[in-house]
C-alpha positions in Angstrom: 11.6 5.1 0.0 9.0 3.9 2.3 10.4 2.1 5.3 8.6 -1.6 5.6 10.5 -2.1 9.1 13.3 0.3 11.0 15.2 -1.1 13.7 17.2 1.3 16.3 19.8 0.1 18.5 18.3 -3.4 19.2 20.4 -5.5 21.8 19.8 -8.8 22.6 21.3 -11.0 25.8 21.0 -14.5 26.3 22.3 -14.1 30.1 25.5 -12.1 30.1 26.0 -12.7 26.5 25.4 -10.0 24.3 24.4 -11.3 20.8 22.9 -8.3 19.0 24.6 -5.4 19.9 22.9 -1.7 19.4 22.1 -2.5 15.4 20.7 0.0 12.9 19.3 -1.2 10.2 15.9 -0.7 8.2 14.1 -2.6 4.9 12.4 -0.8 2.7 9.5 -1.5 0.3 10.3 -3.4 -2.9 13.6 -4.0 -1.6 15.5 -7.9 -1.2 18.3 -7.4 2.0 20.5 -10.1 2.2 22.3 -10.9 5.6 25.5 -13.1 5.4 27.8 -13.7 8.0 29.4 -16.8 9.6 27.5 -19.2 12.2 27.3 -17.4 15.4 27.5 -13.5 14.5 23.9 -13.1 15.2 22.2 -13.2 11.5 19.3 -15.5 13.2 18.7 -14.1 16.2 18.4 -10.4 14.6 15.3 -12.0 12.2 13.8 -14.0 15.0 14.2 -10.3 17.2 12.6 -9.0 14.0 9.6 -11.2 14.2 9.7 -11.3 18.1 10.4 -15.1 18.6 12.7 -13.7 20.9 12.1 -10.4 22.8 15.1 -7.6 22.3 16.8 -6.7 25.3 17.0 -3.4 24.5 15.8 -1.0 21.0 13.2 -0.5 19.0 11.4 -2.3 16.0 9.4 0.5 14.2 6.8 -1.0 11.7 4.2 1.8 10.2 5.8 4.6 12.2 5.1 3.2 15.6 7.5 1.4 18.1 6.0 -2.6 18.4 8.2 -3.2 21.5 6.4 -0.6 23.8 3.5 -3.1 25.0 0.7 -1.7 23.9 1.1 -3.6 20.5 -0.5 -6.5 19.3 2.2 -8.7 18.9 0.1 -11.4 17.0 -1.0 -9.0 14.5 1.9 -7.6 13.8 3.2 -11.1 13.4 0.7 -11.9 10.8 2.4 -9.1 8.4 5.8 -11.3 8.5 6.0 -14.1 7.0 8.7 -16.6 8.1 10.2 -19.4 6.5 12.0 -21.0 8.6 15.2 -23.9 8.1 13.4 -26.9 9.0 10.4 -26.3 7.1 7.9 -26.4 10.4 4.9 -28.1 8.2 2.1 -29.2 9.9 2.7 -32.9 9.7 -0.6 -34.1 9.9 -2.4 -31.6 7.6 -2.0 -32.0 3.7 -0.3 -29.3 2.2 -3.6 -27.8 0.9 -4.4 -27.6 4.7 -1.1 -26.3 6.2 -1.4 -23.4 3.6 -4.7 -22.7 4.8 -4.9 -23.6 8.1 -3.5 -20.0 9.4 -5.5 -17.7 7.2 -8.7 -19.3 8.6 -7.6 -19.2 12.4 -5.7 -15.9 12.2 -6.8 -14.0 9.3 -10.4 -15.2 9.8 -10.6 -15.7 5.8 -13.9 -18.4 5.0 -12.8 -21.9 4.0 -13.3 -21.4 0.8 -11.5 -18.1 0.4 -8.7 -19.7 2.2 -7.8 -22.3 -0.3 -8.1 -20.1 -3.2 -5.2 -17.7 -1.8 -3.5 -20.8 -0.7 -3.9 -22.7 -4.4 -2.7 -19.0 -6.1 0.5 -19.4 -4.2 1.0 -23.0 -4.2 0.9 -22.5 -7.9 3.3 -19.7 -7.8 5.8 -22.3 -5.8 4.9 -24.7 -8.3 3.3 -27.2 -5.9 -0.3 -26.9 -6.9 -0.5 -30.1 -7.9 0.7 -31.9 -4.1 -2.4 -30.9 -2.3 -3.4 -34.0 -0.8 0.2 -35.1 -0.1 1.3 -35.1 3.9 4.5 -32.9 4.4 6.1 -36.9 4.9 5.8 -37.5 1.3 7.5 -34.7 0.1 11.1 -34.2 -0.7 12.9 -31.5 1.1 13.2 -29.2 -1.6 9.1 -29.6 -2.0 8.6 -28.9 1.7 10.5 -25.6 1.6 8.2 -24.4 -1.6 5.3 -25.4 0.8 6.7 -23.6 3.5 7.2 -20.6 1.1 3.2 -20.7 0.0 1.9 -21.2 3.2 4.2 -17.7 4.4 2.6 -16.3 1.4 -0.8 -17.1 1.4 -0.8 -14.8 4.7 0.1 -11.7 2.0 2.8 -10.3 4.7 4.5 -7.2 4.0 7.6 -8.8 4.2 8.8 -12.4 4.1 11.9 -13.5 6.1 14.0 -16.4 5.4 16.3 -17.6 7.8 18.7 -19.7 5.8 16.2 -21.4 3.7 18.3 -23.9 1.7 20.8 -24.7 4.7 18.8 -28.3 5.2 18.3 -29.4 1.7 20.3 -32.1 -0.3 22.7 -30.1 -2.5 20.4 -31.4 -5.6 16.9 -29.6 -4.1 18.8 -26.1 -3.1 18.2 -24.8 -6.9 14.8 -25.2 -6.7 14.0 -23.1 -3.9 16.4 -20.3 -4.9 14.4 -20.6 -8.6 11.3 -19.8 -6.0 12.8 -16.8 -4.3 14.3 -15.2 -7.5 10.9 -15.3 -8.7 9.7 -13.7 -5.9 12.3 -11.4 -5.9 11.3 -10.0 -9.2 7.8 -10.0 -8.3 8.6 -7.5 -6.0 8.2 -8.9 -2.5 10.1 -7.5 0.0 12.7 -10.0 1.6 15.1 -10.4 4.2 17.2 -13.1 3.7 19.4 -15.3 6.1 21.5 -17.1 4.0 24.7 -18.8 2.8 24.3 -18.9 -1.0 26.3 -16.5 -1.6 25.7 -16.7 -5.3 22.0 -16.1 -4.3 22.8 -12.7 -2.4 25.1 -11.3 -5.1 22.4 -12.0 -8.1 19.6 -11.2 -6.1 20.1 -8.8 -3.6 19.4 -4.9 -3.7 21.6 -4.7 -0.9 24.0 -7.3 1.5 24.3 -7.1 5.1 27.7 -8.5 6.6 27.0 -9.4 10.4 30.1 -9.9 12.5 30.1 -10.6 16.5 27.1 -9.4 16.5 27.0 -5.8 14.6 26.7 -5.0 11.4 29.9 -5.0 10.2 29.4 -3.5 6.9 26.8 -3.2 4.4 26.1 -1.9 0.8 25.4 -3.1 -2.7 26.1 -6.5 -3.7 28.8 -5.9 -6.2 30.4 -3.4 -3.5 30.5 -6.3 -0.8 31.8 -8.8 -3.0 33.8 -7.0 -5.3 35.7 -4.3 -3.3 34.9 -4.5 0.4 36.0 -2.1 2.8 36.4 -4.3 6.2 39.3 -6.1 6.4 36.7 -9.2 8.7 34.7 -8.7 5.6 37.5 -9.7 2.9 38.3 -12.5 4.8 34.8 -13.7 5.4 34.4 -14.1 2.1 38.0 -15.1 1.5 37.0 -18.0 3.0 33.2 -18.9 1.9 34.2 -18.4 -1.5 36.9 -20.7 -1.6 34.6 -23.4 -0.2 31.9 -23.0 -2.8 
């Protein structure tokens, strides 16, 4: 299976706290990875390392065979084949959503105008929000700014698109609609790394779940092993208690 990203014993500090500590863990092509855990065991801060919105302390990020954190990589670049999508949407609130799909292919990707908004009008029809392209990101609903934010990552055609807890600021009522979105893409065969609390979500969709604990990777395997018959007793009890809630 071809590797899309490999990580080797990545640490990250804030200070004297240790966040991430010495995690192994790789995505490969094709594949949807799942990372659950509860708030505070570090399932953010590994996928903004990932993307470097935060620099590792220590490790290495290996993308096409060659170590991104030794300097000499273009970290804007390499940022260009991630696409993020992020809690709180981060639209552009002054540009339509025609615009904020567009805007970054034509400053980063150097793609014409033109080009630009057919890519971006493919994928907001994909995300079923081809027909909001005038609207300002202020008129839309939360659920309909996600599925922007979703186009706009994709219009960028990353290798990988990483979602870090997608649905967690939605309305109850608009969470379906976005995981309808990322099932979709899911099938489509994207490859996805996944933040995220739906726990119904990770189970149906994932090729494989992560369980994050304290900051290491406490266990990890195929959905129905996690769920069904973990092997960690912080894992049984993780669960234990999300599943109860839900």
């Amino acid at each position: 299976m071809e590797k899309v990203i490999d990580i080797q014993h990545l640490r990250k500090s804030f200070g004297s706290n240790e966040i991430l500590k010495d995690i192994d863990f790789s995505v490969n092509k094709g594949e949807v990875v799942c990372i659950i855990g509860s708030s505070g065991s570090g399932k953010s801060t590994l996928l903004r390392c990932i993307n470097l919105l935060e620099k590792p302390t220590d490790g290495a990020i290996i993308y096409k065979g060659e170590n991104i954190l030794d300097n000499k990589h273009d970290i804007y670049a390499y940022r260009t084949k991630l696409g993020m999508v992020f809690q709180q949407f981060n639209l552009f609130n002054n540009h339509n959503v025609l615009s904020n799909c567009t805007v970054g292919q034509i400053k980063v990707l150097k793609r014409s105008k033109a080009e630009a908004e057919k890519v971006a009008m493919k994928y907001l029809s994909v995300v079923g929000m081809d027909n909001y392209i005038n609207a300002k990101p202020k008129q839309l609903s939360g659920g309909q700014k996600q599925r922007v934010a979703i186009a706009r990552a994709l219009s960028m055609e990353p290798d990988v698109l990483l979602f870090d807890e997608p649905t967690s600021a939605l309305d109850p009522e608009m969470v379906g609609e976005v995981l309808a979105v990322m099932k979709d893409l899911a099938k489509s065969g994207l490859t996805m790394l996944v933040v995220t609390h739906e726990m119904g979500f990770a189970s149906e969709v994932a090729n494989r779940v992560v369980f994050m604990d304290k900051g290491v990777i406490a266990e990890e395997g195929r959905p129905e092993q996690i769920f069904n018959n973990p092997t960690q007793e912080r894992t049984k009890e993780f669960l234990k208690r999300v599943l109860n809630k839900q």
